[in-house]
C-alpha positions as CSV (number, residue, x, y, z in Angstrom):
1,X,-16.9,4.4,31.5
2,X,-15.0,7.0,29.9
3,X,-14.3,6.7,26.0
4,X,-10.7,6.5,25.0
5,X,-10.0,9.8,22.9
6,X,-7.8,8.2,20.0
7,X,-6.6,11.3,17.1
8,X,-5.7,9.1,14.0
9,X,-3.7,12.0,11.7
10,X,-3.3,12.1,8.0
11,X,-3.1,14.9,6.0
12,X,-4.7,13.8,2.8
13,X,-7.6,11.5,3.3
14,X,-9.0,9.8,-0.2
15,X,-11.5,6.9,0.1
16,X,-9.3,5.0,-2.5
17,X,-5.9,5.3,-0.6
18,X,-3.9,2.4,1.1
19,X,-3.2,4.2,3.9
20,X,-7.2,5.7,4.5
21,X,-8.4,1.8,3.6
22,X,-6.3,0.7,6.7
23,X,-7.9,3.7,8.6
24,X,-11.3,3.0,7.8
25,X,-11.2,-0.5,8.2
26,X,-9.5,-0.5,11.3
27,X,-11.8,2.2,13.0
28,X,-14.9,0.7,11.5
29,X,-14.0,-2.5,13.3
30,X,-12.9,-0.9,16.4
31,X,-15.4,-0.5,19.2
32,X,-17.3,2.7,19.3
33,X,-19.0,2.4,22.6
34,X,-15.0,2.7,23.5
35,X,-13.5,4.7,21.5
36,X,-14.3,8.6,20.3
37,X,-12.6,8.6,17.1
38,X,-10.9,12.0,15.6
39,X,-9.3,12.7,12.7
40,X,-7.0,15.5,12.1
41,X,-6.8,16.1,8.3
42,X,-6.0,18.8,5.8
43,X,-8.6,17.7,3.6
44,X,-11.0,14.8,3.9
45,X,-13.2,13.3,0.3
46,X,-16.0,11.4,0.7
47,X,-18.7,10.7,3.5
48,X,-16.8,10.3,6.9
49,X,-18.8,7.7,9.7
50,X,-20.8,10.5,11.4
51,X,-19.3,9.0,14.6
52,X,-15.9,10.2,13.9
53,X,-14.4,14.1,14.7
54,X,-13.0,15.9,11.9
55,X,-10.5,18.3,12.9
56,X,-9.0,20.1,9.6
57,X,-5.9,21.6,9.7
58,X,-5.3,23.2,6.2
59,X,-2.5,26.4,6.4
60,X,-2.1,27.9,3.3
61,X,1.1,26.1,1.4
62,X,3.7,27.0,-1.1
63,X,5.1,23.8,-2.2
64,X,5.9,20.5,-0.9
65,X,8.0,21.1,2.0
66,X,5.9,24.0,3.1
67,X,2.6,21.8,2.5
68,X,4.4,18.9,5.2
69,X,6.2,21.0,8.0
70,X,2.9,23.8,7.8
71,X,0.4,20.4,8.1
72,X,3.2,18.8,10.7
73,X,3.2,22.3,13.2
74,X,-1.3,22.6,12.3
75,X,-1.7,19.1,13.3
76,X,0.6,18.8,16.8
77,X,-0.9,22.0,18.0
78,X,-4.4,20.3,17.5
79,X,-3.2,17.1,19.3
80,X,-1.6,19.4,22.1
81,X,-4.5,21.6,21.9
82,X,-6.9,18.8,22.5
83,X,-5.1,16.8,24.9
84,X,-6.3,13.2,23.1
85,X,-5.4,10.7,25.1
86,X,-3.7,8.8,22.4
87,X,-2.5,10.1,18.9
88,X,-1.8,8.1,16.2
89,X,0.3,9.4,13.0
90,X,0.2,8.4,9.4
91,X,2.5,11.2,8.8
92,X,6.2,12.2,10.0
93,X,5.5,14.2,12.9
94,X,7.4,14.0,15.6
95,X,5.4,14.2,18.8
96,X,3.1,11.5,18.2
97,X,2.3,8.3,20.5
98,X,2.2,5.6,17.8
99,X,3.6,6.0,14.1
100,X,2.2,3.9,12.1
101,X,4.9,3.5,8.9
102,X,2.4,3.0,6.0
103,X,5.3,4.8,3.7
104,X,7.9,2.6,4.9
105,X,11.3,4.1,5.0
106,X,12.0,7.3,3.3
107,X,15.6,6.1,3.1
108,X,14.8,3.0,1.7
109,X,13.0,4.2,-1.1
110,X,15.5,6.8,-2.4
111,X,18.0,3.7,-2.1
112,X,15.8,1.8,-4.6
113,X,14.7,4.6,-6.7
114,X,18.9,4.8,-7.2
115,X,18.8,1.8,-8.4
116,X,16.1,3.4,-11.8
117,X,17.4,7.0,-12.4
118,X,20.2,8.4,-14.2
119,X,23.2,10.0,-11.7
120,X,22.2,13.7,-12.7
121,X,18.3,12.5,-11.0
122,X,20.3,11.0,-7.6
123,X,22.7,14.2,-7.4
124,X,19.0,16.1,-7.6
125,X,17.7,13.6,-5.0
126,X,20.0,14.5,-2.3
127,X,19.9,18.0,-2.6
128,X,16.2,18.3,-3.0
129,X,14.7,20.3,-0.3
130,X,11.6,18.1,-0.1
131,X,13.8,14.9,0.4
132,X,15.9,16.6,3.3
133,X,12.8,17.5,5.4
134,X,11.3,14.3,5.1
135,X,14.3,12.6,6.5
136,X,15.0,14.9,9.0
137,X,11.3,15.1,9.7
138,X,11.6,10.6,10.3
139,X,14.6,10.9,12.0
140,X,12.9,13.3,14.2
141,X,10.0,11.6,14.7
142,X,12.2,8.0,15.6
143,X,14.0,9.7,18.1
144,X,11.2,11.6,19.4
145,X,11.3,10.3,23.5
146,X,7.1,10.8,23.3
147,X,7.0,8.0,20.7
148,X,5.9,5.0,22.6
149,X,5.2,2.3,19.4
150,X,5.4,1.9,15.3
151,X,2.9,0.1,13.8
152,X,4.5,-1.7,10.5
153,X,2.0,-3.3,7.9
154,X,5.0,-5.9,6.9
155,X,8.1,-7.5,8.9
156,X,10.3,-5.9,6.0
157,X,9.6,-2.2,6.6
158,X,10.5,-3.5,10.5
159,X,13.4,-4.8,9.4
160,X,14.2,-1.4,7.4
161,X,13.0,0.7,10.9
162,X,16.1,-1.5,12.7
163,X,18.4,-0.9,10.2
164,X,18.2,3.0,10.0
165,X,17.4,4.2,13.2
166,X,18.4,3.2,16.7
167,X,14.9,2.2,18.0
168,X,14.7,-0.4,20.6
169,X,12.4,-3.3,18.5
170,X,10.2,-3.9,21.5
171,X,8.1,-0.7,20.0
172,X,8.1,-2.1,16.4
173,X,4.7,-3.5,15.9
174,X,4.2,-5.7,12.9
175,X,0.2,-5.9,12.3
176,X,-0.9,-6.4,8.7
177,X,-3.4,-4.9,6.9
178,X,-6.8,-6.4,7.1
179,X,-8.6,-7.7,3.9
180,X,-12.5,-8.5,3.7
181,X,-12.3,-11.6,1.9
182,X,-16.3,-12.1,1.8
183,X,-16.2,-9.1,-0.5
184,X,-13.8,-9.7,-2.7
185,X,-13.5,-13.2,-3.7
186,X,-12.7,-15.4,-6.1
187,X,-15.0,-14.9,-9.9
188,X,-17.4,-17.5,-11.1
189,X,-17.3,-18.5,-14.5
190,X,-19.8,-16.4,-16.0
191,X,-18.3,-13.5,-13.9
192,X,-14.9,-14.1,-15.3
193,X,-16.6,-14.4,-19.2
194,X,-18.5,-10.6,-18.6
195,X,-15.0,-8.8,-17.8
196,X,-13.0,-10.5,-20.1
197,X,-16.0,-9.7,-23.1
198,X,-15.9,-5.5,-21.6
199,X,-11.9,-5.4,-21.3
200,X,-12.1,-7.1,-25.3
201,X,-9.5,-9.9,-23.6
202,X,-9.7,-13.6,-25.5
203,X,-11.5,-16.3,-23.1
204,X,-8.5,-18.5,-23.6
205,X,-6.1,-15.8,-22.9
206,X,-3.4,-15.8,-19.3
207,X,-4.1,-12.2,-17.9
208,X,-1.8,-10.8,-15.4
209,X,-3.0,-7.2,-13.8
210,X,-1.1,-4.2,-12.4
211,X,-3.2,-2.2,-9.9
212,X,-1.5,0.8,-8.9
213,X,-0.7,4.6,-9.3
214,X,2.9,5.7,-9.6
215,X,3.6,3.9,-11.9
216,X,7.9,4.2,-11.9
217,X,7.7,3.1,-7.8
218,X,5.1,0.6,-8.5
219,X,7.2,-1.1,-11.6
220,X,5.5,-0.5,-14.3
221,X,7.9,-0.9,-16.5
222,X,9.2,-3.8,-15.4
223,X,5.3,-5.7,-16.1
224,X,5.6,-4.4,-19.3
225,X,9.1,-5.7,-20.4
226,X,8.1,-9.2,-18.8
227,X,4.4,-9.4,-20.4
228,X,6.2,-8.4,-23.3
229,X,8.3,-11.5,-24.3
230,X,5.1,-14.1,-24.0
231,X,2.2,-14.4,-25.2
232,X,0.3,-12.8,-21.7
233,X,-2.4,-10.1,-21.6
234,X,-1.8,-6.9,-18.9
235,X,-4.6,-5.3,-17.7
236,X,-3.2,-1.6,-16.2
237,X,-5.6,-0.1,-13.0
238,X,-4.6,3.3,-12.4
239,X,-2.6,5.9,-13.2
240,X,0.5,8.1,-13.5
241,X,1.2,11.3,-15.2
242,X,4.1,9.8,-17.6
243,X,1.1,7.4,-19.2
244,X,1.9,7.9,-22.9
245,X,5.4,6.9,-22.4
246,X,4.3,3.4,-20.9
247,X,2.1,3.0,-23.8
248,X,5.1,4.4,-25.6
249,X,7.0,1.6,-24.0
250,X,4.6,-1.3,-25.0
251,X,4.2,-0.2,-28.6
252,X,8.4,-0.3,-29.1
253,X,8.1,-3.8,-27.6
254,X,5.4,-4.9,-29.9
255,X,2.5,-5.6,-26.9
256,X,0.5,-3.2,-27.0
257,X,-2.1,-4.8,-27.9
258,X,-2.0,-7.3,-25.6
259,X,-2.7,-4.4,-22.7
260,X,-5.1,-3.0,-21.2
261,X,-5.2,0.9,-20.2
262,X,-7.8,1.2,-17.5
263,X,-7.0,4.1,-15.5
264,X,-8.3,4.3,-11.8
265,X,-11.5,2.7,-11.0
266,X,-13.1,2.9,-7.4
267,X,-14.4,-0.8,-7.9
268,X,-11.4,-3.4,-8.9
269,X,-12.7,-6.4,-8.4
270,X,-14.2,-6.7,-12.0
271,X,-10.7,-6.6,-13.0
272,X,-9.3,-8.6,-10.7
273,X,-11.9,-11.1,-12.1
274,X,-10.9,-11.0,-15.8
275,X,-6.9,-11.7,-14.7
276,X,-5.4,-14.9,-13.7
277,X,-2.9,-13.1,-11.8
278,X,-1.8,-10.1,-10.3
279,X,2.1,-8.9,-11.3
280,X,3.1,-5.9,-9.0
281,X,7.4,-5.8,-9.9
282,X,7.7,-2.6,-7.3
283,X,10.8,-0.9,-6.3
284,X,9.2,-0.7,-2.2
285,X,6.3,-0.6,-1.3
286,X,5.7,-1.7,2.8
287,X,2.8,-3.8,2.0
288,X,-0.2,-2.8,-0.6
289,X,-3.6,-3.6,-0.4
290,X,-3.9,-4.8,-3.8
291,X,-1.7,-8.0,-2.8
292,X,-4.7,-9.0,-0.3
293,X,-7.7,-8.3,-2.6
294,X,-6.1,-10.4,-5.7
295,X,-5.3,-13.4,-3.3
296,X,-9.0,-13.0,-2.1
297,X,-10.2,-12.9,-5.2
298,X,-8.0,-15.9,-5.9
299,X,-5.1,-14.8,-8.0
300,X,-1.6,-15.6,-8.0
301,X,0.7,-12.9,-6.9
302,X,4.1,-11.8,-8.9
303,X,5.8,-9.4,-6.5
304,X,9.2,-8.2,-5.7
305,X,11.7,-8.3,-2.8
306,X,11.1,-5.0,-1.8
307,X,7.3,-5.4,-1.5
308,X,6.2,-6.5,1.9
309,X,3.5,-8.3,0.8
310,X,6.1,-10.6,-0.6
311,X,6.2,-12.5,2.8
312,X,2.8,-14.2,2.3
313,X,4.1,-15.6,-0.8
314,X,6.0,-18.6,-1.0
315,X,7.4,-19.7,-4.4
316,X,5.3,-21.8,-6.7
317,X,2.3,-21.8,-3.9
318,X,0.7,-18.7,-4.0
319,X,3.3,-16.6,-6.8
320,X,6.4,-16.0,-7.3
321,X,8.8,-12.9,-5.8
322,X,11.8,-11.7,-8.2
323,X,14.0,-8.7,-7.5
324,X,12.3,-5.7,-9.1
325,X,14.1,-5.5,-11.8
326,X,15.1,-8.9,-12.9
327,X,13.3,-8.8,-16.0
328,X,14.3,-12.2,-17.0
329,X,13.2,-13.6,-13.6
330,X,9.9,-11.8,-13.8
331,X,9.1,-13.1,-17.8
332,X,9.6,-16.9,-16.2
333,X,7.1,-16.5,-13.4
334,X,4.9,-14.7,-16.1
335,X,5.1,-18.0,-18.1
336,X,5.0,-20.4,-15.2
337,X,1.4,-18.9,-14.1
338,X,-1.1,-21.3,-15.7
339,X,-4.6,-20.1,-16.5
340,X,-6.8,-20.4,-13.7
341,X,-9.7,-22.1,-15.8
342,X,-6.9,-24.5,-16.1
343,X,-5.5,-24.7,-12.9
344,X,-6.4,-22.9,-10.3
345,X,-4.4,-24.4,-7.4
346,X,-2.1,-21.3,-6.7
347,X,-4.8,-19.4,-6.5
348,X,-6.6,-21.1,-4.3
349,X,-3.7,-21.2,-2.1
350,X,-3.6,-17.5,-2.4
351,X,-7.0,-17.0,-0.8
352,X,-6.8,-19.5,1.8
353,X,-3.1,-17.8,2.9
354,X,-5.0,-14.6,3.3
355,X,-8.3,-15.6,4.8
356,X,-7.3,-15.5,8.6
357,X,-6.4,-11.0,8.0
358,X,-10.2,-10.2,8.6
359,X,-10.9,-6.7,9.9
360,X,-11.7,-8.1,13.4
361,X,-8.3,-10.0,13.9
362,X,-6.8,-6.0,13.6
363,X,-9.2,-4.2,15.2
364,X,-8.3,-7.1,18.1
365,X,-4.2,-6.0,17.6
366,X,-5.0,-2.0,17.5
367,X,-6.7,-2.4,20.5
368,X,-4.0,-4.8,22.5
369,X,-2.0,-2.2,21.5
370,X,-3.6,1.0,22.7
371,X,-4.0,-0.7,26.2
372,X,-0.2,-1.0,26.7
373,X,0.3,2.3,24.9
374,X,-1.7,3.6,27.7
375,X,-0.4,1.5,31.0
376,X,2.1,3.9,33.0
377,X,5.5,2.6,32.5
């Protein structure tokens, strides 16, 4: 029988990624004896599966929009070059078979980013070079006849695909992220005791974590001006370039020390398992990893209307889900979050509402979908 050539394409490929976690879960799950796997990349870090085809594609660059459309013309004339049988984009390039909209909306985001920056930063926004190619590069890419199906990780970032552009939704896929809950899962006691004792948090103390980089789209802030008016710990994983004016930020409110500056860590499960819940008050963001892996490990989840992961949570279950920035909205669900060595009934609701999203159930959808991807219309 001959193997399926599938071309997954993304032009930056770090292990600790969303969009490279879906990848390598998905095509670790996927069947080999079926498949020949290729990625076309610009740059790949880490160990790749020996059983997958790196193709890099890495034109020399001078700037951002030169860095996308140079990757975007590398990468098609690989695919064409090639002749895979199906190719599957992470990026904005039109040409592709299946688009797979781990970014959401471009659109979408610069409305919500509106919503956080002064009128001179929007004016700058919509004549920024770099913003103009990417939406004519999506627009492109929607309209693109060659584009057969778009995978979204949330019904939201489906919902944003209908809105602004004219795609029939029979090709809008919804398949969510997969999430190995035998990996991460809920702390013991004596688990929970050891990070709180490294991370110099009190045993008695309600943690909430933040896990994510970019911090301004992620809603930093926001965690910080909720945490602030309570008595609640924040534990911060990852990192942005504006850092000191978060810490700024907490000092003027008078929390700082009740936070905790991790930066990124490959590993966040200790983390995870020194917090009672996860608070993630993002402008958009189609549906992050980090959501699964705290309800695996048992937390509840604060998140925002504009985070897709925000339609596994249903209010006082497994979290709470407040507009972005709603502050006074955000502080309440901070306070109505009970220590977990107290009660730990949201949390286990958490984990039992992700437990079904193995890495099997998407290899199953990825696969159901690359079989009618490839019957002849």
């Amino acid at each position: 029988m001959t193997k399926l050539r599938l071309a997954i394409v993304r032009q930056k490929y770090r292990p600790d990624g969303g969009a490279e976690r879906f990848i390598s879960r998905a095509l670790e799950a996927l069947d080999s004896e079926q498949l020949d796997l290729n990625i076309i990349t610009r740059s790949w870090q880490g160990t790749p599966n020996p059983a997958w085809h790196l193709h890099i594609c890495n034109p020399t660059k001078f700037g951002r929009v030169s860095r996308e459309r140079g990757f975007a013309v590398a990468a098609r004339a690989c695919w064409e070059r090639e002749k895979f049988d199906i190719v599957q984009s992470h990026e904005r390039i039109a040409g592709c078979d299946i688009f797979r909209a781990g970014d959401g909306v471009h659109r979408v985001w610069l409305e919500q980013r509106a919503r956080i920056v002064s009128s001179w930063q929007r004016l700058s926004a919509s004549l920024s070079p770099y913003h103009r190619y990417v939406l004519q590069a999506e627009r492109e890419m929607f309209n693109a006849p060659s584009l057969k199906a778009v995978i979204c990780n949330s019904e939201m970032v489906k919902q944003d695909i209908l809105r602004c552009f004219s795609l029939d939704a029979s090709k809008i896929h919804v398949i969510h992220n997969a999430i190995d809950s035998q990996r991460f899962q809920p702390a013991t006691a004596a688990q929970r005791d050891i990070s709180r004792q490294q991370l110099r948090l009190p045993q008695n103390a309600t943690v909430m974590i933040y896990v994510g980089s970019g911090f301004e789209r992620k809603g930093l802030k926001a965690a910080i001006e909720a945490v602030a008016r309570s008595d609640r710990f924040l534990v911060v994983v990852g990192q942005d370039k504006q850092m000191t004016r978060y810490q700024q930020l907490a000092n003027q409110l008078n929390c700082l020390d009740r936070l905790r500056f991790v930066g990124v860590q490959q590993d966040v499960q200790p983390f995870y398992h020194a917090a009672d819940a996860l608070l993630l008050p993002t402008l958009y963001d189609p549906f992050p990893n980090v959501v699964l892996e705290a309800m695996a490990c048992g937390l509840a989840v604060i998140t925002s209307t504009g985070c897709g992961g925000a339609e596994f949570i249903q209010a006082g279950q497994e979290g709470f889900v407040c507009d972005a920035l709603d502050i006074k909205a955000l502080n309440e669900a901070v306070l109505a979050i009970p220590s977990l060595s107290q009660n730990s009934a949201l949390g286990e609701a958490a984990r039992r509402r992700i437990e079904p999203y193995g890495p099997q159930r998407l290899a199953q959808a990825l696969t159901s979908l690359y079989q009618q991807v490839l019957k002849p219309v």
